[in-house]
C-alpha positions in Angstrom: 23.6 70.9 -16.3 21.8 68.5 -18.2 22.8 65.1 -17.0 22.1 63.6 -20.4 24.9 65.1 -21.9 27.8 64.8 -19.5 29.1 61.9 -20.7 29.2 63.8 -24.5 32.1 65.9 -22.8 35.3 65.1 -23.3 37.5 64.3 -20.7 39.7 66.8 -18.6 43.8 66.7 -19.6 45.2 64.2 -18.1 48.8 64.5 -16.6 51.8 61.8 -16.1 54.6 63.3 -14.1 58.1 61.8 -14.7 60.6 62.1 -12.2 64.4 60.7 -11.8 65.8 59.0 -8.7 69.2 57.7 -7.1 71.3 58.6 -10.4 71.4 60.8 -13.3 70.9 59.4 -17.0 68.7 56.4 -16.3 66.6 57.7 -19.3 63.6 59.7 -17.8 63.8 61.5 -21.3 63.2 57.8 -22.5 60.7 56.7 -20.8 58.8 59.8 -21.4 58.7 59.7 -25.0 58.2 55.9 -24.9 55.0 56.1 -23.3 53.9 59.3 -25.4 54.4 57.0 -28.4 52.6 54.3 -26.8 49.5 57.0 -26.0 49.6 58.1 -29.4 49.0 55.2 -30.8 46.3 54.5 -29.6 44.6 57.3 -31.0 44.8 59.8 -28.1 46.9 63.4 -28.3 49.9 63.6 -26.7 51.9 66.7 -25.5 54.9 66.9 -24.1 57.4 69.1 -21.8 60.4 69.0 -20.4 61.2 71.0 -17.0 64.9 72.2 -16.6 66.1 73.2 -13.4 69.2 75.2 -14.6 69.4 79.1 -14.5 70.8 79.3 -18.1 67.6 80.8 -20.2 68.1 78.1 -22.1 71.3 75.6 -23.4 72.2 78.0 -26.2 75.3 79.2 -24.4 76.5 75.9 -22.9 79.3 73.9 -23.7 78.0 70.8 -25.9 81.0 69.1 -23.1 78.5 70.1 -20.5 75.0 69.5 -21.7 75.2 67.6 -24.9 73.6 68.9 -28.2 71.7 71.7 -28.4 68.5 71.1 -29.8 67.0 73.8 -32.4 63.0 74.0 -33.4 61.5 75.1 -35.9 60.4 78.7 -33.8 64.5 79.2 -33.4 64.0 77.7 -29.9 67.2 76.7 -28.9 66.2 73.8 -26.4 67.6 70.3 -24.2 68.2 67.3 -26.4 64.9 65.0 -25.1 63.0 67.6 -27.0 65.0 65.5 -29.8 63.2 61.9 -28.3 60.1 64.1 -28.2 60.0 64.7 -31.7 61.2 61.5 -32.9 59.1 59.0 -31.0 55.8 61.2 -31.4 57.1 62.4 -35.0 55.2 66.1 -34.3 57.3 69.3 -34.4 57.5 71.1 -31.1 57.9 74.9 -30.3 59.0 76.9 -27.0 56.4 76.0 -24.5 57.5 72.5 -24.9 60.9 72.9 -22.9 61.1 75.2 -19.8 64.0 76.1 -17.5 64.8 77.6 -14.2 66.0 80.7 -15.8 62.9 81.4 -17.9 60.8 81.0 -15.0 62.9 83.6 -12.6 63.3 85.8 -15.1 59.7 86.3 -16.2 59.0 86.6 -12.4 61.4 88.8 -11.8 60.4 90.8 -14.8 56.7 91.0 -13.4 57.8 92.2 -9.9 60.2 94.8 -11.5 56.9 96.5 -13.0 54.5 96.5 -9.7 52.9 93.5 -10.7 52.5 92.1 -7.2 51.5 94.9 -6.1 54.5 95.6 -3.2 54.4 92.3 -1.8 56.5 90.0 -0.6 58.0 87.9 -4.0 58.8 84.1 -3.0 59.4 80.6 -4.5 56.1 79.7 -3.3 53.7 80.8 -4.3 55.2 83.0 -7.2 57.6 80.5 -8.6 55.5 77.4 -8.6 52.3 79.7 -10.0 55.0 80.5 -12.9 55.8 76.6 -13.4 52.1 75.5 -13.0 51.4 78.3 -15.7 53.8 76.7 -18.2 52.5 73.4 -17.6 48.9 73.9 -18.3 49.5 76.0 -20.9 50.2 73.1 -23.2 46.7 72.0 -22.8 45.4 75.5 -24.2 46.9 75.3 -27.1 44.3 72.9 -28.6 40.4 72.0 -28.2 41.2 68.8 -26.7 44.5 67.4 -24.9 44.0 64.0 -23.9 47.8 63.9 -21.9 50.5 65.8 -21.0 53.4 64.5 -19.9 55.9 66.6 -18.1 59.5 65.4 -17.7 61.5 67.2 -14.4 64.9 67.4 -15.3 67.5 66.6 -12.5 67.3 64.1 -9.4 65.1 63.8 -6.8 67.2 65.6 -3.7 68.8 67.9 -6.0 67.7 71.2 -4.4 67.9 73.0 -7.9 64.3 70.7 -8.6 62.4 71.3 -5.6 60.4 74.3 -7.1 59.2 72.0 -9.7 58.5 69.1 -7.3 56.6 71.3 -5.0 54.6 73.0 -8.5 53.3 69.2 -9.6 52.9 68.2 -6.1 50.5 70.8 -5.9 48.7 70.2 -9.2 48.1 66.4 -8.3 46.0 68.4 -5.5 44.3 70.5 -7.8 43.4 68.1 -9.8 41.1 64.9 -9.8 43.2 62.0 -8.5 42.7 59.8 -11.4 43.6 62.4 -13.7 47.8 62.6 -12.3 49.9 59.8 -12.6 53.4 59.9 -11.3 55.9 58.0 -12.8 59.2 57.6 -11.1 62.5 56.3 -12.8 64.5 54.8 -10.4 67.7 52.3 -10.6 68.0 48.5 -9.2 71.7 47.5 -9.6 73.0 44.1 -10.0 75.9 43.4 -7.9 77.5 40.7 -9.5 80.1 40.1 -6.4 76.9 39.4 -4.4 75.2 37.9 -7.4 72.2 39.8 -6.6 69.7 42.4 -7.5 69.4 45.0 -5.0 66.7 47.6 -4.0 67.6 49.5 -1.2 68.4 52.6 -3.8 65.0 52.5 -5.0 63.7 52.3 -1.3 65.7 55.8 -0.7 64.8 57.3 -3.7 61.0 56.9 -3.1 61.3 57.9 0.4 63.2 60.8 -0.7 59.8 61.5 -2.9 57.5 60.9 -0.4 59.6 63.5 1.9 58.5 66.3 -1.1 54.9 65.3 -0.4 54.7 62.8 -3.5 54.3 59.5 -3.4 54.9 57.5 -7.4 52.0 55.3 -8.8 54.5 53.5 -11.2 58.1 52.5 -10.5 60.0 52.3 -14.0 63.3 50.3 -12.3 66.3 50.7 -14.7 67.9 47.5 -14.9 70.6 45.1 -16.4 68.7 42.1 -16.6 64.5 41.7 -16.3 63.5 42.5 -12.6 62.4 38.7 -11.3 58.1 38.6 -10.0 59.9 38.5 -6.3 61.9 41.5 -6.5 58.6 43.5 -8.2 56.4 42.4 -5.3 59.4 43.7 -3.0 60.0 46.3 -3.9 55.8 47.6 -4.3 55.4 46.5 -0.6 58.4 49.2 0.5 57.6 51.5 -1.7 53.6 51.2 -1.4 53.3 50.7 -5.1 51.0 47.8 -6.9 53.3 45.2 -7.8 52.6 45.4 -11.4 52.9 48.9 -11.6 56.7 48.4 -11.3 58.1 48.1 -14.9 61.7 46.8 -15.9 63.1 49.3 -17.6 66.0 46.6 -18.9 69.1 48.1 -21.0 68.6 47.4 -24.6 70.4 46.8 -28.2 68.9 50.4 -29.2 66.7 53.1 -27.4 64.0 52.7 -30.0 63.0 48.8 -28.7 61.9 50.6 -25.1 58.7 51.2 -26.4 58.1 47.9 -27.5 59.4 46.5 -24.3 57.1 48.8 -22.3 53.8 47.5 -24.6 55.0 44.2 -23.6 54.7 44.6 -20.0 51.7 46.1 -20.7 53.0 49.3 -19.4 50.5 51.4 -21.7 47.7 49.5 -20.3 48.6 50.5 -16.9 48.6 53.8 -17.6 45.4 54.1 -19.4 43.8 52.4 -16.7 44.8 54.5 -13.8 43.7 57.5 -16.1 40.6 56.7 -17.0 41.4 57.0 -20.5 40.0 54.7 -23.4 41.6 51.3 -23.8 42.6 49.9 -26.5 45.0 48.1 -28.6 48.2 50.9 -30.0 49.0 50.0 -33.6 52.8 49.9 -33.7 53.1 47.9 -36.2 55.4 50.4 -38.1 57.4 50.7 -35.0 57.6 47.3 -35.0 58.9 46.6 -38.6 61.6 50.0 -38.1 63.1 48.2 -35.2 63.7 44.6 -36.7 65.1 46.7 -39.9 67.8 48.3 -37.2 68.6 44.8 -35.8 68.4 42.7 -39.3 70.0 44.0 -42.1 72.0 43.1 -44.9 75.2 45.7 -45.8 77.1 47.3 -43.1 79.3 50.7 -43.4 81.5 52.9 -41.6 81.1 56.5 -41.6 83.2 58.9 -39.9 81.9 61.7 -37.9 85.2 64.3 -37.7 84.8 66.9 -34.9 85.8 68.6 -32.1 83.8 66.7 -29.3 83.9 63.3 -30.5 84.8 62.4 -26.5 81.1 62.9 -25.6 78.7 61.4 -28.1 75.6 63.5 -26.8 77.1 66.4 -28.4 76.1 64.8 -31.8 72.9 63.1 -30.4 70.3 64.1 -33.3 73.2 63.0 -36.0 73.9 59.8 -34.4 69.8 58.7 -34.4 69.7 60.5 -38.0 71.6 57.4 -39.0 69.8 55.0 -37.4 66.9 56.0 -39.1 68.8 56.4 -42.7 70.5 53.0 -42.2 67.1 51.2 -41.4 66.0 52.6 -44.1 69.1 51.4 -46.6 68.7 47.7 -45.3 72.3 48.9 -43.8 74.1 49.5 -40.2 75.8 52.2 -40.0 79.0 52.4 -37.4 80.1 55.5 -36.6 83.7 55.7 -36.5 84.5 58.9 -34.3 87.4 60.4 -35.3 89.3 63.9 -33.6 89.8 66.7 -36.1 92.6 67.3 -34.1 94.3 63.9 -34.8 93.6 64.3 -38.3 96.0 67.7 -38.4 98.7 65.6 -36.7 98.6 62.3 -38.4 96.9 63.0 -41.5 93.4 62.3 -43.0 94.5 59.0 -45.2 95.6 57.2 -41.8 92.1 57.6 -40.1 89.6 57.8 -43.5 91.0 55.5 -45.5 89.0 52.6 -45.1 85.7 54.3 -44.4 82.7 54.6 -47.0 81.9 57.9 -45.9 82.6 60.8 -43.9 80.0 63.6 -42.1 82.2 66.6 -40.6 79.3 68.3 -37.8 78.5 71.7 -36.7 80.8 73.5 -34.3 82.2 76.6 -33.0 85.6 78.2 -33.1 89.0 77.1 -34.1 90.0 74.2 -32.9 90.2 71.5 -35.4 89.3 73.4 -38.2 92.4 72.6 -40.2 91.8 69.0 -39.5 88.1 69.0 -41.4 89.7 70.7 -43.9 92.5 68.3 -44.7 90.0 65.3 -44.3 87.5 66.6 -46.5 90.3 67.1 -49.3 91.4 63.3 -48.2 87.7 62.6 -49.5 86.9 64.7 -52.1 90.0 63.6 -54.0 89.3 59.8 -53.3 85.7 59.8 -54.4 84.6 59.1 -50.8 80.5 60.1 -50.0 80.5 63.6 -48.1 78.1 65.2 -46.0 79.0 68.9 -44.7 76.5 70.5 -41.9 76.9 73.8 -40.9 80.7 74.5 -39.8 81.3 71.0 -42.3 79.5 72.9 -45.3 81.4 75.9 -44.6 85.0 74.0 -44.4 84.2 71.9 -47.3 83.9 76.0 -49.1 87.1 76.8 -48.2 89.2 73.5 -48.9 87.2 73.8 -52.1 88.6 77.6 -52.5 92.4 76.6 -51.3 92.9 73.6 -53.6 90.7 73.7 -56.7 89.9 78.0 -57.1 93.4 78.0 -55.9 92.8 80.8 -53.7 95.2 80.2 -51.0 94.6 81.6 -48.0 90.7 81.5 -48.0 89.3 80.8 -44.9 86.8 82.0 -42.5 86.0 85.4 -41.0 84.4 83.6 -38.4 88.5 82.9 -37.3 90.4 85.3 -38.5 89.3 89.5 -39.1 92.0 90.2 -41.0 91.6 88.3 -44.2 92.6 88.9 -47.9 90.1 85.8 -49.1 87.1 85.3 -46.5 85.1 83.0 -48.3 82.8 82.8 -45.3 82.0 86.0 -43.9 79.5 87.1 -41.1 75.9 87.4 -41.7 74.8 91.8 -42.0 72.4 91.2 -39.0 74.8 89.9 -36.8 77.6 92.2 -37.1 76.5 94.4 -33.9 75.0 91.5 -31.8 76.0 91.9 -28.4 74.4 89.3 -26.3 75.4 85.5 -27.9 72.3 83.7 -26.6 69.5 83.2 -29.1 71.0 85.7 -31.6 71.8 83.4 -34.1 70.2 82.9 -37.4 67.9 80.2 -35.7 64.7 77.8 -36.5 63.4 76.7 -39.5 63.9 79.0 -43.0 62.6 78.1 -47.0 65.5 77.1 -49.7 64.2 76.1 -53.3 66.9 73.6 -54.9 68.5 73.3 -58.5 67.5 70.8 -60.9 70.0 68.3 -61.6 71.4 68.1 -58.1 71.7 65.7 -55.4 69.6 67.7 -52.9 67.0 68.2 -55.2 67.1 64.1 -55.9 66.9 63.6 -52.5 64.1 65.8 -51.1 62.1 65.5 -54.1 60.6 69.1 -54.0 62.1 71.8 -55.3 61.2 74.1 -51.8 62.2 72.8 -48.6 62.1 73.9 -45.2 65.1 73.5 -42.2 66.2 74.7 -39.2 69.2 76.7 -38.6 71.6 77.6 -35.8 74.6 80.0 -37.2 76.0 83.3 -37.6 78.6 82.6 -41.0 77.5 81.9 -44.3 79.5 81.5 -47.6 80.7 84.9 -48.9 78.2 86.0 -52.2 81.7 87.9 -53.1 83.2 84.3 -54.3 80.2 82.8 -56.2 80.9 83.5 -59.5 84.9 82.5 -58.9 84.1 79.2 -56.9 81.1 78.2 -59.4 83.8 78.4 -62.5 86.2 76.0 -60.5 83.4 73.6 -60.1 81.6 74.3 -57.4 78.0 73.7 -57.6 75.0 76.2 -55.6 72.1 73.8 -55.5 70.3 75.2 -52.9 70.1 79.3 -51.9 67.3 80.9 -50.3 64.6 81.9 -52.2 65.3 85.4 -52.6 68.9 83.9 -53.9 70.5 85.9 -51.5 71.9 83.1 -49.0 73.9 79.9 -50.1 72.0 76.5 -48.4 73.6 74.0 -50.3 76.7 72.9 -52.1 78.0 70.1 -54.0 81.0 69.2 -56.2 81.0 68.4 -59.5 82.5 64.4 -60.9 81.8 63.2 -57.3 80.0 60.0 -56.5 78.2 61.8 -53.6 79.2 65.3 -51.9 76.8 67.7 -50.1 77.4 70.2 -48.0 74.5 72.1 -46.3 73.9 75.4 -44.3 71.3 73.8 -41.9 71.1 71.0 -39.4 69.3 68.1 -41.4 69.5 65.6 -38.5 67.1 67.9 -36.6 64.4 66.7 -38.8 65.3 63.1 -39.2 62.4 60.2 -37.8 62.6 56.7 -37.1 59.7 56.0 -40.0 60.7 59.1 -42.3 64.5 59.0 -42.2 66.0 62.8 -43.5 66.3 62.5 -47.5 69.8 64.0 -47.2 71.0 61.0 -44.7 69.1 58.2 -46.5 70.6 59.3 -49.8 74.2 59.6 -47.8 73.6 56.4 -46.3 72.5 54.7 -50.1 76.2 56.1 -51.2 77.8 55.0 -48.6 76.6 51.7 -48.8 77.5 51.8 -53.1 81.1 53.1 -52.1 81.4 50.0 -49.7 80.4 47.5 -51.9 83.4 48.9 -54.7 85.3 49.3 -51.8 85.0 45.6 -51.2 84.9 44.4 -54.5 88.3 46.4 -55.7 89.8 49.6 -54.8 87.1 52.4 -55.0 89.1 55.3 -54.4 92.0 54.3 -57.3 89.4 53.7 -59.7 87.5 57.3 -58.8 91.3 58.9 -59.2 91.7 57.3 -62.2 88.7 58.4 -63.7 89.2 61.6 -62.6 92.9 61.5 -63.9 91.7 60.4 -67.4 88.9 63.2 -67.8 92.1 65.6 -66.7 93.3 64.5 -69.3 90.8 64.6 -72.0 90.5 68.2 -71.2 94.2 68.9 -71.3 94.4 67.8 -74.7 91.4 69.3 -75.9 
């Protein structure tokens, strides 16, 4: 090779390997997408991938009590929810080959040795299994020209044995490698005891030592704190751990998720990383960050919105909708509180006890019957008091048949979803999954074209009369009750563009009410809030301001009563 031009080639992928100590939920998610923001703004191209070490294929079939949200792409992948801080800090779409689990990996192993693929010999975790894992992780880098980083997240705790084939698969990639192009970032917890009124570091001691037992020792120590670790306890705990001293980062709890970038640039955490990489320095501009954050922490109006669903006890479940309105109330001038309110306790104690002093309500995606009659009643509570509505999924679909019950007076419309044996199912089950045996990734999934109505609220929001969004269901409105539910008032301003599938609703002589097929929040960014939860958020914040001015909701039924009226005596 021509020595002239080997410094015209680009650099080999790098690769930052993010691991979890001592405890669970210290925010390795966090941290990973943190620094992929930082990366990418200085120019360079970030991947990113997170490593499961369940046996589920993937979350699909889990209880949102046991792993949070399930996170849908725009392939139909049906995914963990830090693919959710992977799209939102780097704002790029990802597909399948950014999240891998144990079960994938097994199963495609076990797939390969079920056809003679090894050849009659002896199948084991290593080499087989790691191969597998080392597979998916380079894979990312084939997928483009150039790959500056990848950065691989490993679900779990160090000492868990569910994440020792994924240990032992990047252990043996730092060895592949060059040394300078693995970094290994461990996130690790220093408590403050507050009876000893000190800062203590033995758990990070174990935790490391615990690494360095799998054959890995970290190059940066991301310490999750409650207060900023003091210069003393940093040079401590790099001499135990044999890390530099200012390769150990606070990792301090903040107002909101989205400042932990800009805490990181401010220990120079970026710098750090590009140095031990070899990768260009320079200067990230985050400037948009920057002014996104002080909107979240300085703004003018404040609203409360209620989120009615079935688990409100374990906010991850609604992880995407909760950031959605972050992003739509930074982008209002507004804070939004979430008022988090059991559709259960609405069926017992009535909607007007819980709703009546909000400015607007969301009712979520879910499955099955709990509840249901509870988002029914408080979506009538709203729609009758002129309250800003937003209906995803399941809340599109009960918004259909409260709409059916009370104003088409077709009383006992409901769901098929519930209930076979129906006179009025105004949401029936989609042709293609009336045979579907196996429930995991058989839903209508991923992302699918609607073209919108003039005139409507959707179509004011997005702008664009064809849009794209992702999709997790198997119910949609029944096309047997269009014509009856459009004469009552109800309006179809978004269907599928072959007009065979209803995407949107709204209701007529309302100051805001949407319900949608999809998953909006899925798409939401902290710089490009979702048009649906901006414009939500806008009427939420108008609806506040009558509130507080005068009563809103008598003035909206006396408007409403008067225009009876008018048409009554016409």
């Amino acid at each position: 090779m021509n020595a002239e031009n080997t410094t015209d080639l680009p650099k080999a992928t790098t690769y930052i390997f993010v691991t979890g100590g001592v405890v669970s939920s210290l925010g390795k998610g966090i941290t990973a997408a943190s620094m992929g923001l930082l990366l990418k703004k200085r120019g360079l191209t970030v991947k990113a991938l997170k490593l499961d070490p369940y046996l589920n294929v993937d979350p699909g079939t889990m209880n949102p009590y046991q792993h949070g949200e399930v996170y849908v792409l725009d392939d139909g992948s049906e995914t963990d929810l830090d693919l959710g801080h992977y799209e939102r800090y780097l704002d790029q779409s990802m597909t399948r080959d950014n999240n891998v689990t144990s079960g994938q990996i097994y199963h495609t192993v076990i797939s390969r040795e079920r056809r003679g693929d090894y050849l009659g010999g002896t199948v084991q975790v290593v080499p087989h299994i790691t191969e597998e894992i080392k597979n998916c992780i380079k894979r990312l880098e084939r997928d483009e020209s150039q790959v500056d980083v990848v950065i691989v997240e490993i679900g779990g705790t160090v000492g868990d044995i569910e994440s020792l084939p994924f240990l032992e698969a990047i252990r043996q990639i730092g060895l592949e490698c060059e040394r300078s192009d693995t970094l290994y970032v461990h996130v690790t917890l220093v408590p403050y005891l507050a009876a000893a009124g000190e800062m203590k570091t033995k758990p990070t001691q174990h935790s490391v030592k615990a690494l360095l037992s799998i054959g890995i020792q970290p190059d940066v120590l991301v310490c999750r704190t409650e207060k900023p670790l003091p210069d003393d306890i940093k040079k401590k705990i790099g001499l135990f751990c044999n890390v530099r001293g200012k390769a150990v980062i606070s990792a301090v709890d903040v107002e909101t998720i989205y400042e932990v970038p800009l805490y990181f640039r401010d220990q120079k955490f970026d710098d750090l990383v590009c140095e031990s990489l070899g990768l260009p320095q320079s200067e990230p501009d985050i400037e948009d960050w920057r002014e996104f954050v002080g909107n979240l922490k300085n703004y003018q109006h404040r609203v409360k919105i209620a989120i009615c669903g079935k688990y409100v006890e374990l906010k991850d479940a609604y992880k995407s909708i909760i950031e959605a309105f972050a992003h739509a109330g930074a982008a209002n001038d507004a804070r939004v509180d979430l008022i988090w309110v059991s559709s259960e306790d609405i069926k017992k104690n009535g909607a007007e006890k819980f709703l009546k002093d909000t400015d607007g309500l969301l009712i979520p995606g879910g499955f099955g019957e709990r509840g249901v009659e509870g988002k029914i009643d408080s979506i009538r509570y709203v729609r009758e008091n002129g309250i800003p509505f937003l209906g995803i999924c399941l809340g599109m679909q009960c918004a259909v048949i409260e709409f059916a019950r009370t104003v088409a007076a077709i009383e006992d419309a409901h769901s098929y979803e519930f209930y076979r044996d129906l006179k009025h199912p105004v949401i029936h089950l989609m042709a293609d999954q009336e045979n579907v045996a196996d429930l995991g990734g058989t839903m209508r999934l991923g992302a699918y074209p609607a073209k919108l109505s003039k005139d409507s609220l959707a179509l004011k929001a997005y702008g664009t009369q064809l849009i794209s969004e992702r999709h997790r269901h198997r119910y949609e409105f029944n096309n047997s009750y269009r014509d009856q539910l459009v004469n009552a008032g109800l309006k179809l301003t978004g269907v599928s563009p072959d007009d065979s599938l209803v995407e949107i609703v709204e209701v007529e002589d309302h100051p805001w009410f949407v319900g949608v097929q999809y998953h909006p929040e899925l798409k939401s960014r902290p710089t490009r809030p979702h048009p649906l939860f901006r414009d939500f958020v806008a009427a939420a914040v108008r609806n506040s301001i009558k509130r507080k001015s005068g009563d809103a909701s008598m003035a909206f039924k006396a408007e409403n009563s008067e225009k009876t009226d008018n048409v009554e005596s016409a």
